[in-house]
N, C-alpha and C positions, 0 to 999 in steps of 0.2 A: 549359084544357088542364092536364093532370096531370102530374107527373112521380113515381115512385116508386122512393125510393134508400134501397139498403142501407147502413142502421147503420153497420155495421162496417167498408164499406170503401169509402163516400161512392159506388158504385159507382152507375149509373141504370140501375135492372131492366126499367122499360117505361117510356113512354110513352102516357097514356091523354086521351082524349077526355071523359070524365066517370067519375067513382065514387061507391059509394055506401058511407057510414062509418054501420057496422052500428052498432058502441057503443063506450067507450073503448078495445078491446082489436083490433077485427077492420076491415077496410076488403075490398068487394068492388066487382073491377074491370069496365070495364063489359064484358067478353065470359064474368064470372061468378066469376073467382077469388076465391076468398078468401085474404087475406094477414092476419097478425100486425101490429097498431103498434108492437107492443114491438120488432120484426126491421126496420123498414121508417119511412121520412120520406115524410110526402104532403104534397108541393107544387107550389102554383098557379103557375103559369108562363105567360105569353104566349104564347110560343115557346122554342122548343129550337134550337140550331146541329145541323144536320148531322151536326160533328165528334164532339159533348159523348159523354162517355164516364161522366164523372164530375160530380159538380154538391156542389163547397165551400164554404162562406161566401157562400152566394149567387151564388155565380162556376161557368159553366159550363168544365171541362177536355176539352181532349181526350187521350187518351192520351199523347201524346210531352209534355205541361205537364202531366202525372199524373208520368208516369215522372221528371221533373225533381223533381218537389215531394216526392218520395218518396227521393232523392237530399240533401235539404237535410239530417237529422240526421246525414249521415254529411260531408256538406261541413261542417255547424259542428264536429264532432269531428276532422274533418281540422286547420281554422284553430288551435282549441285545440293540437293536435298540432304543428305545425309552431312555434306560438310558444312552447310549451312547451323548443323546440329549441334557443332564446335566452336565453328568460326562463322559466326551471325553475321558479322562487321565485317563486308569487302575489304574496309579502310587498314584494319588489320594482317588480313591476309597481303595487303601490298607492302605495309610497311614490314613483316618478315622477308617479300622477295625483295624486296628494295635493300635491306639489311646485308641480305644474300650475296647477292650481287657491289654493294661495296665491299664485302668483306670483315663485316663487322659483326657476324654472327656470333657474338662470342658464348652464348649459350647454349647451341646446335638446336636451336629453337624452329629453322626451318627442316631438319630433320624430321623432327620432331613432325611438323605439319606438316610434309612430303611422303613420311610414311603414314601417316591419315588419311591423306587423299588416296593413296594406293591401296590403302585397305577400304575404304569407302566406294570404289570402282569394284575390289574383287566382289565386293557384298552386291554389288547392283548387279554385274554378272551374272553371280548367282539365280538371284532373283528371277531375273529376266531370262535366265538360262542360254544365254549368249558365250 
């Protein structure tokens, strides 16, 4: 079984029973289409779920796990955003992991800013409902 999904937007346009791949550029399906490879992924599949909508890294999606994953550049710009609201200065945030990591935290001050950042993800979560 075949599966064939658009480039561009990991989307899965059909589902085929067998096809025939004319030459580097063209692939015809088996009730005759021809498609572009340069527009289009042909992949061998076992099986398909019901739900898949999408088909990523190997991993089949269905819409509502599309719609989240399509959500995440704007939840990690959220996290940045919110801890940006604490800790304005990069320069700072380095020198508490720098701190860290020699062992010289003697104030538990990356705590302190490791559980901000964790609670600034759950909040964007939220939000984003991811």
């Amino acid at each position: 079984m075949y599966i064939l999904v658009n480039k561009t937007d990991n989307c899965i346009l059909e589902t085929l029973s067998n096809i025939d791949i004319i030459d580097e550029k063209w692939v015809r399906s088996s009730h005759g289409a021809l498609m572009q490879l340069d527009m289009i992924d042909v992949v061998e599949v076992e099986s398909v779920p019901e739900s898949a909508k999408y088909y990523i890294d190997k991993t089949f999606l269905s819409q509502s796990e599309h719609n989240k994953l399509k959500k995440r550049p704007n939840y990690v710009a959220r996290v940045k955003q919110l801890v940006r609201a604490k800790y304005p200065d990069v320069d700072t945030e380095l020198a508490i992991l720098r701190k860290r990591i020699a062992g010289i935290d003697v104030s538990n001050e990356f705590d302190a800013y490791n559980n901000y950042v964790e609670d600034c993800k759950t909040q964007a979560k939220s939000e984003f409902g991811i």
